[in-house]
ROZAVEX-867233 format. One record per atom (N, C-alpha, C, O): x negated, y, z negated. Coordinates in steps of 0.001 Angstrom, whole numbers, plus 500000, padded with zeros to 6 digits. Atoms other than C-alpha are relative to their C-alpha. Layout:
XYZ ...
// end
This chain:
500962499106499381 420633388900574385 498589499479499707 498292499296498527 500882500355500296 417089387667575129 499008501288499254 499175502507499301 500618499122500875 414258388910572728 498435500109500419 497798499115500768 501211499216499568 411093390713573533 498828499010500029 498493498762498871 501091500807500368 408073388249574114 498584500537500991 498513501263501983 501266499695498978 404420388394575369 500121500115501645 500370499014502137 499739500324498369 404705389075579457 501043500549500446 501201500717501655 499357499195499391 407473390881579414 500209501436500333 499865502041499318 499877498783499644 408255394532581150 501299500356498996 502417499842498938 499189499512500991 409654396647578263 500473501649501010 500260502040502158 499616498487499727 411110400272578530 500393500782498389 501544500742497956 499640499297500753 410937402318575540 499982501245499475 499065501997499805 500549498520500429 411383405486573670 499868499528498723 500222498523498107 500694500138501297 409511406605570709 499394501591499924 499355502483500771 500270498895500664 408212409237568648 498856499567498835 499012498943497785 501377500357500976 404585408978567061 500018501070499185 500315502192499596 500119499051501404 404133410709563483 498146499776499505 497431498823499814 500729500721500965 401256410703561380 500249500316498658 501104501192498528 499357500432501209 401645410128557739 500676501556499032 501607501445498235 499453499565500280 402057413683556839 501226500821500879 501653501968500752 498599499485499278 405009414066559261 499540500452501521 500379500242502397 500369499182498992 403186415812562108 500350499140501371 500393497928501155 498946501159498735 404796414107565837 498397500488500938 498040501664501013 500609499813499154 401991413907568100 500085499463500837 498999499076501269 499931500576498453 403151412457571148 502247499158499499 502766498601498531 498776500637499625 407038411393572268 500699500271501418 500512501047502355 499648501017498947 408832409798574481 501608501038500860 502281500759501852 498800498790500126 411707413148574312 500275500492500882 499280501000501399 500262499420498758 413011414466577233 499412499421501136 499656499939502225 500180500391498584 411389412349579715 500249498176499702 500369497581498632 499821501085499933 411830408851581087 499148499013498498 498303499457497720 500512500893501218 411044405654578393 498416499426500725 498255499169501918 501089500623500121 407442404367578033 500200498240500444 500827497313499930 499251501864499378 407321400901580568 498362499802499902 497434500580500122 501133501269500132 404596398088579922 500171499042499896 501334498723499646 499851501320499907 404096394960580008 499347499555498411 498350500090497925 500338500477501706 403893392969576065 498972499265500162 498931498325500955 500883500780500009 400895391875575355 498451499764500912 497584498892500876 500837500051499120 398735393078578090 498773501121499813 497910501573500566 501104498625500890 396659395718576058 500346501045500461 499388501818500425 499884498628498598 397863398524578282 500401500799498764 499617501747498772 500230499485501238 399013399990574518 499156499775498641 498472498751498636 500373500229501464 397759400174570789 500265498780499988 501218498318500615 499328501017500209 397616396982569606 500836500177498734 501422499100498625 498776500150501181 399892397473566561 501414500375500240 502337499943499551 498795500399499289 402701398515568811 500127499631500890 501067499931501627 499666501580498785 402516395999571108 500382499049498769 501532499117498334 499550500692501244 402618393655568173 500977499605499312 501262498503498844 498595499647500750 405784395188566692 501061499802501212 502186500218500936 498855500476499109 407872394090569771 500672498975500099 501903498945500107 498973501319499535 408600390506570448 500852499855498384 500572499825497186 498823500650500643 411536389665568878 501148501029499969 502321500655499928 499337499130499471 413012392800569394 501346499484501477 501194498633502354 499187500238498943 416351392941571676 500278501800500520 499958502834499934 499607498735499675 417617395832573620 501065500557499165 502018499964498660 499183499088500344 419185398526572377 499269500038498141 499471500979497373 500784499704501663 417037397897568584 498967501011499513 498004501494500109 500535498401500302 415817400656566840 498319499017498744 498289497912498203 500814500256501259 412561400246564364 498980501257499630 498671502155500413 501178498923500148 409905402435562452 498887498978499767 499083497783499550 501547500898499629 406624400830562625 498613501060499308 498382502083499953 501418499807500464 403059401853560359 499027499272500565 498964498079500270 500658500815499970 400314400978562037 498759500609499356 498581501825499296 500942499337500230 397227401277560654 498668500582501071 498562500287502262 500987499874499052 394121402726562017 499073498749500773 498320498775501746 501027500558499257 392480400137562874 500772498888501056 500135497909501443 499152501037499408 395709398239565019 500538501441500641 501722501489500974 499580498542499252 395826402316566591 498524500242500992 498309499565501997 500795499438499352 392698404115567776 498734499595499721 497719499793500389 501187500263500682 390434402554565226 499151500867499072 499547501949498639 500190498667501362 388051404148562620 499076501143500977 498780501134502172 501038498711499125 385805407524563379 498969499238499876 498690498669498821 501328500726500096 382448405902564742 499163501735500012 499230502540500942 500648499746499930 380233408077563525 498313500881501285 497806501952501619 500561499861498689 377875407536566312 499981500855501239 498981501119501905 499272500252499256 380426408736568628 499554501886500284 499742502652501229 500084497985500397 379440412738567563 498387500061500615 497410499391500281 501888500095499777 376076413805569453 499808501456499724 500806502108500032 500097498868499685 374589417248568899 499205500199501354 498473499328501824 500425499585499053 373581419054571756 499465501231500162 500176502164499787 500752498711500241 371008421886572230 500825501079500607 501005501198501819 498757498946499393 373569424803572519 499500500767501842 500144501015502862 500601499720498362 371057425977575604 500083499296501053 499780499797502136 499664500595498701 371924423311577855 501931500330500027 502617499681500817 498609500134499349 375788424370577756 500219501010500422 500101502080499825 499795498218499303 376729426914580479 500512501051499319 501302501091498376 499468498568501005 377316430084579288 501321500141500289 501645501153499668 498803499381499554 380859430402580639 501104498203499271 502328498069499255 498689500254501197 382309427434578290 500169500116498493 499436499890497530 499763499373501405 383711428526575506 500146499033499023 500755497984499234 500704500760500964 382482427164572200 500683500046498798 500176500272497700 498630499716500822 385626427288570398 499996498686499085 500059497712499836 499136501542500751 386439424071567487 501168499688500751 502151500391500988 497957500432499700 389281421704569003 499745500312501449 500532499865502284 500131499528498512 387939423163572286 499357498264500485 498247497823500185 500226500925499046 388331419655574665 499091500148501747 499332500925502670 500567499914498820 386089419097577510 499385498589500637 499208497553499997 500387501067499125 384873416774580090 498412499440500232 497766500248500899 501802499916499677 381022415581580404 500091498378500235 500700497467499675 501040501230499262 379229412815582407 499014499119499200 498021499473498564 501465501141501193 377254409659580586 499123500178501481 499204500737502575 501210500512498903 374154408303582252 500586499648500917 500430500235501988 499230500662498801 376387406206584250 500960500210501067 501380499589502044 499158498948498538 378407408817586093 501130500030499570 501816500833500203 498981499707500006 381203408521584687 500520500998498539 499842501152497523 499806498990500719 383326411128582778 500640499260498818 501151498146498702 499192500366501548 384517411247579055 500264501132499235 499566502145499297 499239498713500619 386616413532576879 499122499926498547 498866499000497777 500546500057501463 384861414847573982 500694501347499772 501555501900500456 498947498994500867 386019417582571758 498609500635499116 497853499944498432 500644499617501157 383851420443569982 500522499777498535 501711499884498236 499524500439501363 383796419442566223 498616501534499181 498914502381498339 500926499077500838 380602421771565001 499483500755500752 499401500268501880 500791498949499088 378723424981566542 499348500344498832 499967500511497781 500779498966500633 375798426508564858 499011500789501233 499269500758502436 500259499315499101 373186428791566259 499138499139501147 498969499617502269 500751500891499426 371135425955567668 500548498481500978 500134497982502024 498607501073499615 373871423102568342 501117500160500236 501741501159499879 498549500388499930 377015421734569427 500316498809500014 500265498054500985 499263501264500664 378433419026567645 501426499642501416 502368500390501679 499431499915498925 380079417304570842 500536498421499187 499740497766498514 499149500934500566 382858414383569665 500912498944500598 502114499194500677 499803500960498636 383544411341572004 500880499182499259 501144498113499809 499065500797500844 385984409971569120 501550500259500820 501673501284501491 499083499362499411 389621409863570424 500769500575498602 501070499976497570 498749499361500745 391812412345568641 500255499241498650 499694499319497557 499475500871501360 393707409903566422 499322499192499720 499827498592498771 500590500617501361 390884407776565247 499805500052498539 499283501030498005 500093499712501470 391014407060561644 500948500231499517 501021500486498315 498449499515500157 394448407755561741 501058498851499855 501332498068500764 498863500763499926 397222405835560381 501060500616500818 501215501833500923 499065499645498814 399997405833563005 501562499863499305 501748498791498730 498573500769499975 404002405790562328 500831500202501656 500761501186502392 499233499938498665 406149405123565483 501608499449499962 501905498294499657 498372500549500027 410403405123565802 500022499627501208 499611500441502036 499765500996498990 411023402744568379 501112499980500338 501864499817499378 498383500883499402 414480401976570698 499210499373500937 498208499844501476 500058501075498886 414161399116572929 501003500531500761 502135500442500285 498949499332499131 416056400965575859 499826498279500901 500794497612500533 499930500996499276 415333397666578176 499098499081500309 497907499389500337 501072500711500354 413822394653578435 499973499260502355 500921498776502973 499818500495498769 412755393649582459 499865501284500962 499985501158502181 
// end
């Protein structure tokens, strides 16, 4: 059975953890995760953990943060004068929303802070900073 290399169309399932157990994203219930190895279209630390792999092989895989989402940039957090945000969204922590750069296009940020003056608005993704674990089957390779 040939073994998993750069260029090829995979098919897998999986089940992402982070370190204290918590599953934030799998593959359960619906069709397997298809990409091509090596073409960035995932994390690079599981892309990485493939070639040599054959079908039907199982693995658990650590990646770290910075071969996942990468670290929290700092930067990435802007406050914003609570008076420019319409009154009708709600200013909840964890509360995800959509907003426009200069350049027109949209990006997911996430409230992180509210006081009476600000809103700590958070353009980090989710799992930055986050070590990753992932159980892997190679359902098919092609």
């Amino acid at each position: 059975m040939a073994e998993v290399k750069a260029g090829d169309t995979v098919h897998i399932h999986y089940t992402g953890t982070l370190n204290d157990g918590t599953t934030f994203d799998s593959s359960e219930g619906r069709d397997p995760l298809s990409f091509e190895v090596g073409s960035g279209e995932i994390i690079a630390g599981l892309d990485s953990a493939l070639p040599g792999m054959s079908e039907g092989d199982k693995k658990t895989v650590n990646i770290p943060a910075d071969q996942a989402y990468g670290p929290v940039n700092p930067e990435a957090r802007q406050p914003v004068p609570r008076a420019e945000i319409p009154d009708h969204i709600p200013l909840d922590l964890g509360t995800q929303l959509q907003v426009e750069t200069a350049q027109g296009q949209t990006m997911p940020v996430t409230i992180t802070e509210v006081t009476e003056d600000t809103v700590v608005l958070d353009a980090n993704h989710p799992l930055a900073g986050q070590d990753l674990n992932f159980d892997i089957e190679l359902v098919k390779v092609g």
